[in-house]
ROTIMI-12775 format. One record per residue (C-alpha): x, y, z. Coordinates in steps of 0.1 Angstrom, whole numbers, plus 5000, padded with zeros to 4 digits. Example, Ala and Ser with C-alpha at 12.3 -4.5 7.8 and 13.67 -1.06 7.14 Angstrom:
! ROTIMI-12775
512349555078/513749895071/
***
This chain:
! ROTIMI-12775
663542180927/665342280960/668342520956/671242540982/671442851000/674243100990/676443021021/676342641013/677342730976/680342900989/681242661019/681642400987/683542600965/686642450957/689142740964/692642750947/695642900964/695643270962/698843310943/697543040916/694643310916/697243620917/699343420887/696343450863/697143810864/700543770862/701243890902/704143670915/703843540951/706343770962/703744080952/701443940977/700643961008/698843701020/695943691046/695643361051/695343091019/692343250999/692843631001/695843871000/697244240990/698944330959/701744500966/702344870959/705744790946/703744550923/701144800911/704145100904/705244860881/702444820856/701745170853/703045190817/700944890805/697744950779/694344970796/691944710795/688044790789/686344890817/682444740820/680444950847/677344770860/674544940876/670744910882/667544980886/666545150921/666644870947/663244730955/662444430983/661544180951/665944190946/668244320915/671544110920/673544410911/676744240927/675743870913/675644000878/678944120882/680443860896/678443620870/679743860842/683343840851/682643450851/681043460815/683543670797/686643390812/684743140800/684143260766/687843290765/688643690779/690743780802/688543900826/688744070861/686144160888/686544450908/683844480937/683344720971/684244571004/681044511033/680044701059/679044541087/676344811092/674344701065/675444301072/673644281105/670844521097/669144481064/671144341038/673144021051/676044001030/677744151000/680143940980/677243810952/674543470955/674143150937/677243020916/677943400907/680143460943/683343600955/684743380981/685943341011/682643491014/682143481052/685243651062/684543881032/681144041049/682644041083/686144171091/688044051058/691744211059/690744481081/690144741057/687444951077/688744891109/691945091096/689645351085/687545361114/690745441135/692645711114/689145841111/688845871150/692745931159/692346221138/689146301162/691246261193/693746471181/691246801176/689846741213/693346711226/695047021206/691847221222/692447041257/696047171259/695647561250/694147561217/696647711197/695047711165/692247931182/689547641170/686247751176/684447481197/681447551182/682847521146/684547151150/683046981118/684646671121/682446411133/683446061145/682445731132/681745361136/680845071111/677645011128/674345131126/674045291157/671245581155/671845651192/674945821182/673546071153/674346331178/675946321213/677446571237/681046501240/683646611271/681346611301/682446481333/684346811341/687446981340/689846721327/687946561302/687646861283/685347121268/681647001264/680447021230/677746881207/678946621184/677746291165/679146021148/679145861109/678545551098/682445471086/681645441049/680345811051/683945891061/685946141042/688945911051/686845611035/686445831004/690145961000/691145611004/689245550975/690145820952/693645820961/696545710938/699145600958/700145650994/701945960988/698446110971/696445981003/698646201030/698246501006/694546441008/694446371042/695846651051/693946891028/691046781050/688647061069/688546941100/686847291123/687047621114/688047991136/685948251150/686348461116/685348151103/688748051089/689347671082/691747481099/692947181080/693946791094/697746921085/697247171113/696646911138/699646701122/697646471123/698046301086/701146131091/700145901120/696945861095/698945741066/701045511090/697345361099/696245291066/699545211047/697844811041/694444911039/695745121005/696344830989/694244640969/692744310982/692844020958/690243670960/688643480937/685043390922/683243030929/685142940893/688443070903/688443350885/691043710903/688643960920/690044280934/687644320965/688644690972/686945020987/683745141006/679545120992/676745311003/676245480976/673545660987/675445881016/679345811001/680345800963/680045440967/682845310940/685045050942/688545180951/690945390917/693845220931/691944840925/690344980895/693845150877/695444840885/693044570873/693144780837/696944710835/696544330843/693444230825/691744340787/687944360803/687444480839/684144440851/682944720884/679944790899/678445080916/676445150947/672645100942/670545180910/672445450886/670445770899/673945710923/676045440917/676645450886/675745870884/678945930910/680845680890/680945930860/680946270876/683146210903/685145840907/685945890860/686946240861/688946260893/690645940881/690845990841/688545690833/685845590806/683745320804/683145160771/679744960782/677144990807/674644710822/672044790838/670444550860/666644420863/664544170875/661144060863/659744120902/661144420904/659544530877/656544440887/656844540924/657644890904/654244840883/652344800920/652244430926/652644370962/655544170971/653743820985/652343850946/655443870930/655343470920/651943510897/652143590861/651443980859/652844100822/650744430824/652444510857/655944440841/655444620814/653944910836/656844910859/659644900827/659445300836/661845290859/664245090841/663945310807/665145610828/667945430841/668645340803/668145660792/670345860820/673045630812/672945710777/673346070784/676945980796/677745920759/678045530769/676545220750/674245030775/673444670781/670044570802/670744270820/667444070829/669043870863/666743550861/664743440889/662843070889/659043240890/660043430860/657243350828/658543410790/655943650786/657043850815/661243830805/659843900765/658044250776/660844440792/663244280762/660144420743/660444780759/664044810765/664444770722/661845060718/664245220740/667245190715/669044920733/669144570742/668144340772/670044000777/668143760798/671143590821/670843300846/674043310864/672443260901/671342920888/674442840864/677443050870/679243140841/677442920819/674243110825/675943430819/677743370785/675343520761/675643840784/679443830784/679343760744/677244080735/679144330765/682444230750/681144260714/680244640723/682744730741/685244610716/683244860693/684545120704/681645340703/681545510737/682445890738/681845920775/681846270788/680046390824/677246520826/678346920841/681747090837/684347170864/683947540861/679747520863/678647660902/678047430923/674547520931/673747440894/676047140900/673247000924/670347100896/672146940871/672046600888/668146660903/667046770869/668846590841/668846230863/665946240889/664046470864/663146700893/661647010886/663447230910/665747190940/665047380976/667747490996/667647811016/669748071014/672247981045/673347651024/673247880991/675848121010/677847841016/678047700986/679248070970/681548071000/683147740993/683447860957/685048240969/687747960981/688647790953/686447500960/683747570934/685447340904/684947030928/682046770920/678846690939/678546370958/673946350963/672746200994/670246070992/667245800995/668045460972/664745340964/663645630943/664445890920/662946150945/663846180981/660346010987/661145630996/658045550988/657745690957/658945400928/658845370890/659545700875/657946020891/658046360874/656846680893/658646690925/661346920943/664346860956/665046970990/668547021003/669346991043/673047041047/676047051026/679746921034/682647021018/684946691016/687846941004/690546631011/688446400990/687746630966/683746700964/680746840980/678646660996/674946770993/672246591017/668846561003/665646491022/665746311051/668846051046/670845991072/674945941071/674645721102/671445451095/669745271120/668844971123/665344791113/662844651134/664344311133/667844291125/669844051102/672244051136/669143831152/670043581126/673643561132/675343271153/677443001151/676342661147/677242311166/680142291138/681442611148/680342781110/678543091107/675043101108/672143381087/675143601074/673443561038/
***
């Protein structure tokens, strides 16, 4: 049987007008802002509105770590969204926005596969309504602005040395991890070492993200550490005056962008991933509002729950007051197996042993969710090569693990594949039975923060960090930082900071490089291993893949 590619499905979706889309959740035409016929912003007038309305349910999905066999974390929630319409809920999606780093380096694309898509999908993986190139610019303004104050007399007495603001690009680019800035002579300034970001590793990307309105995102902004004195002495974005012009710049990026699934179904496509250096969430403004408009809300979270779905609790829930009542956890039978050793080309052959071997990863995902004090739902994403021997073992294992696992074929059959899945996730979280809670307190150090995460989620034994970053972490508290979260950067594909290492290790360290207070956004950021906040690209890039046809359509974005 030959199955169309995802960018076919999509180029033949039949696509309604956005505000017939924006009308199923009651958002008149003149509360959006249209970009084009098949995407638009909600309004913040519109959303200031509904703040007095009941909550929906909110439905986090998450997964397994990522392997090269595929999870479909972003299908599944697409598909779900699609299943719980069709069995008659008012349902909403709410999804991050694409980088283009990751689009023409590894991954390809980012708005779901099969008949379980957001659309318009191209212009939803390339430059969409601009979000990130808002971002990227207040981001880099703000960069300007500190070379320019220190150009003309440096009134603020910055220490050069001490500028902690890095710049940043949506790119992978790892020729720009570190540069020396300002040479060239007198009147380009004073030469100092700097680097740049990837832009989704931006504070400004973050506080966009956490912020509740646009009043909330200037405060943050300018709450921002930006370089510090000689005595060590911070000097925040305010003192550059920098946040206005910021705000001015991201004023439309703020607000939520609304599209549609492949069955015409409202998606709030909203906020920044990676959650492996950023906190990886979609945005609380898209999430907030989607609550007040629909009874079940389904969001995901960056890569498998070690960090998606981990920051998701501890820092996106508390900083933004919000439980979820159900969980699902994404799996696939190959990556099981590719966890149990099988080698990828092998993937296709029957291998039950090797599933049931590599169901270790997925019962600590199960289990660490659990520990949130929320009910959780294993989502088996179907592939064709899957055998029912393979699908029955992990349904077998994820029972002995106290929950359930709901085999789901919405790649092949959109929402029809996905119903029995949206019937038992509705079912629980109508329940009522989650008591979420996080897993650390405000008031607990920060260093013990960072163990609580290694320990209680990667089931580390210990984490190394010497005592410079130990200083500054007693530091940061000695300023009233120490009741902020702890954003973990660090390697996706396992639950140490070994990439290599897969299915469920125990007796490893930790080891901490740096730490970055994000005092704007509101956490600490805590860089494990050796992750990188600007990637680079593979050896052969997705961009190699990229072009336009004779027809003038886009070409290997998916």
């Amino acid at each position: 049987m030959a199955f169309k590619t995802d960018i076919e499905i999509a180029r033949e979706a039949n696509k309604k007008p956005i505000q017939e889309i924006g009308a199923k959740l009651g958002i008149s035409s003149d509360d959006l802002l249209p970009y084009g016929h098949d995407k638009a912003k909600v309004s913040q007038t519109f959303i200031n509105s509904v703040q007095d309305r009941k909550d929906g349910k909110l439905i986090l999905v998450t997964a397994i770590n990522p392997t090269p066999a595929g999870e479909g974390k972003t299908t599944t929630t697409v598909g779900l969204g699609d299943g719980l319409n069709r069995i008659g809920k008012n349902a909403c999606v709410c999804i991050r926005e694409a980088s283009l780093g990751p689009n023409f380096g590894m991954k390809g694309g980012a708005a779901g596969g099969g008949y379980a898509q957001v659309v318009p999908m191209e212009e939803m993986n390339l430059h969409f309504t601009g979000d990130f190139h808002a971002i990227t610019s207040a981001h880099n303004l703000l960069s300007a602005m500190i070379d320019n104050h220190i150009y003309w007399g440096n009134s603020l007495e910055i220490d050069t040395r001490r500028v902690v603001w890095r710049r940043v690009v949506d790119m992978n680019d790892r020729a720009l991890r570190t540069i020396t800035a300002s040479l060239g002579g007198v009147s380009n300034g004073f030469p100092r070492e700097a680097g740049f970001d990837i832009t989704v590793a931006s504070e400004v990307m973050a506080i966009l993200c956490l912020a509740k309105n646009l009043e909330d995102l200037q405060e943050r902004l300018g709450s921002m550490i930006v370089a510090h004195r000689r005595d060590r002495s911070p000097v925040y974005c305010r003192d550059i005056k920098a946040d206005g012009a910021m705000t001015v710049l991201l004023k439309d990026a703020m607000q939520p962008n609304i599209v549609q699934t492949l069955e015409n179904n409202p998606a709030f496509v909203h906020g920044g991933p990676f959650a492996n250096i950023a906190h990886g969430c979609n945005s609380v403004i898209a999430t907030t509002t989607a609550l007040k408009l629909a009874d079940y809300v389904v969001t995901e979270a960056g890569f498998g729950a070690d960090l998606g779905a981990e920051k998701f609790m501890n820092i996106k829930c508390r900083k933004a007051g919000l439980a979820p009542s159900v969980v699902v956890v994404v799996a696939t039978v190959r990556a099981m197996k590719m966890n149990g050793g099988v080698a990828k080309a092998d993937l296709g052959t029957e291998n039950v042993d090797a599933v049931q071997k590599g169901c270790a990863n997925l019962g600590r995902h199960v289990e660490n969710v659990k520990s949130f004090g929320v009910p959780v739902v294993v989502a088996i994403n179907h592939f064709v090569t899957d055998t029912d021997a393979e699908v029955q073992a992990i349904k077998d294992y994820v029972a002995a693990q106290g929950a359930e696992a709901i085999l789901s074929r919405h790649w092949e059959l959109g929402s029809e594949g996905s119903a029995d899945l949206a019937t038992r996730v509705a079912e629980i979280a109508d329940a009522g039975e989650a008591n979420f809670a996080p897993i650390y307190p405000d008031d607990m150090p920060l260093f013990q923060k960072i163990e609580a995460v290694a320990k209680k989620i990667y089931r580390a034994d210990e984490v190394l960090a010497d005592q410079k970053i130990r200083n500054q972490l007693k530091d940061w508290e000695a300023q009233g930082y120490g009741n902020l979260p702890v954003c973990m950067a660090k390697t996706q594909y396992s639950f140490t900071t070994d990439p290599d290492r897969r299915g469920a290790p125990v007796g490893f360290s930790v080891p901490v490089r740096e730490v970055r207070l994000s005092a704007g956004a509101g956490f600490v950021v805590v860089i494990c291993g050796e992750i990188m906040t600007m990637p680079g690209l593979p050896r052969v890039p997705s961009a190699e893949n990229i072009k336009l046809n004779a027809d003038g359509d886009v070409e290997g974005l998916f």
